[in-house]
N, C-alpha and C positions, 0 to 999 in steps of 0.2 A: 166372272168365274167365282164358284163357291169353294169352299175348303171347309172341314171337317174336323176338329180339333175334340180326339176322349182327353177327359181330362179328370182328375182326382185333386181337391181343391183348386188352387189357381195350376199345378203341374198336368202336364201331358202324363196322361195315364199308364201306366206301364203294362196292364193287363185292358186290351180292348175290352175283353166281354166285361168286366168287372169295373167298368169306368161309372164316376157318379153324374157325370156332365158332361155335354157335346156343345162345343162352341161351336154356331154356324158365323164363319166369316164372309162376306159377299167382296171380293175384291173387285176395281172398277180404275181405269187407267194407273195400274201398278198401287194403288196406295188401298186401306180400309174402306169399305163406304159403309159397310155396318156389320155390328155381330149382333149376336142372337145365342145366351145360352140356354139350354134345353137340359131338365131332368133327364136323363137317360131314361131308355124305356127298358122295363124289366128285363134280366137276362134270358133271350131265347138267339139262338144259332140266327137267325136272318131277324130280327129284331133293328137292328141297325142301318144293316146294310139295305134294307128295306127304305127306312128313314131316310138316308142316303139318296137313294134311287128315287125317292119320290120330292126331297128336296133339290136334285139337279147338282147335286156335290160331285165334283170331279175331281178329289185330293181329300184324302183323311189323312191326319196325323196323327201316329199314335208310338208308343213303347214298344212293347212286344202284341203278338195275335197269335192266335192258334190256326192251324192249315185251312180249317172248315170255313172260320170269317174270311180267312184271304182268299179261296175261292169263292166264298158268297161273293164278296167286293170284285172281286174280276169278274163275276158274269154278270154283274150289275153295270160296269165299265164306270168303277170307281177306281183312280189310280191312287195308291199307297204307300205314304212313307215313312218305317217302320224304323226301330232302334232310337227315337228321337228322346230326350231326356231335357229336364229342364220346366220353364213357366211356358204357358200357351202364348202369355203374349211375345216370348224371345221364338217361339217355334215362327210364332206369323212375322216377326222381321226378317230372321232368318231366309223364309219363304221366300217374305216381297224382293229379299237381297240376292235371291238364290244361290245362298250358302247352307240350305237347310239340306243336310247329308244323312241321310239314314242307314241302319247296318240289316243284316241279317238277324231279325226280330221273332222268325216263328218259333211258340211253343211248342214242346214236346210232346206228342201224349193225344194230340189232336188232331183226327181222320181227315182225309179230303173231303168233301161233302157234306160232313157228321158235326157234331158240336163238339161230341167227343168230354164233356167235362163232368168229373164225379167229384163234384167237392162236396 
């Protein structure tokens, strides 16, 4: 299994689109067998979820997202768990423990489909 960790320094990132770094984790009879961090690729609306989808990731952890990524990710058939706060490495024990609990994470302001971001 793959998992997807945005991340802004060693923390889980609290804005997907705006994350500096994506830890790729490969899980393998419940424990790490490697990660992988990756530059984020410049901000565009399926930019990730792309990445995603072509790395085989089935779980991204992240902060908050905006409506547009969370549907990117769902029709990618990447599952997501959003409201997460904290270091990437407590998100992936969390994980392997399955105590990683995530809230109601989507930004405001952000269309279904659309990127939606005027910064």
């Amino acid at each position: 299994m793959k998992i997807a960790i945005v991340m802004e320094d060693s923390n889980v990132a609290q804005h997907f689109g705006h994350c500096e770094k994506v830890m790729l984790v490969t899980i393998e009879n419940d424990e790490v067998a490697s990660r992988e961090v990756l530059d984020a690729p410049e901000h565009d609306c399926g930019a990730l979820p792309r990445l995603f989808a072509e790395r085989q990731v089935e779980y991204v952890i992240a902060g908050g997202l905006g409506g547009g990524a969370l549907a990117n990710l769902n029709r990618a058939g990447v599952k997501v768990v959003a409201g997460v706060q904290g270091t990437a490495e407590d998100a992936i024990g969390r994980f392997l423990a399955g105590t990683l609990v995530g809230g109601d994470a989507v930004c405001g302001g952000h269309g279904q489909g659309t990127c939606g971001h005027h910064d």
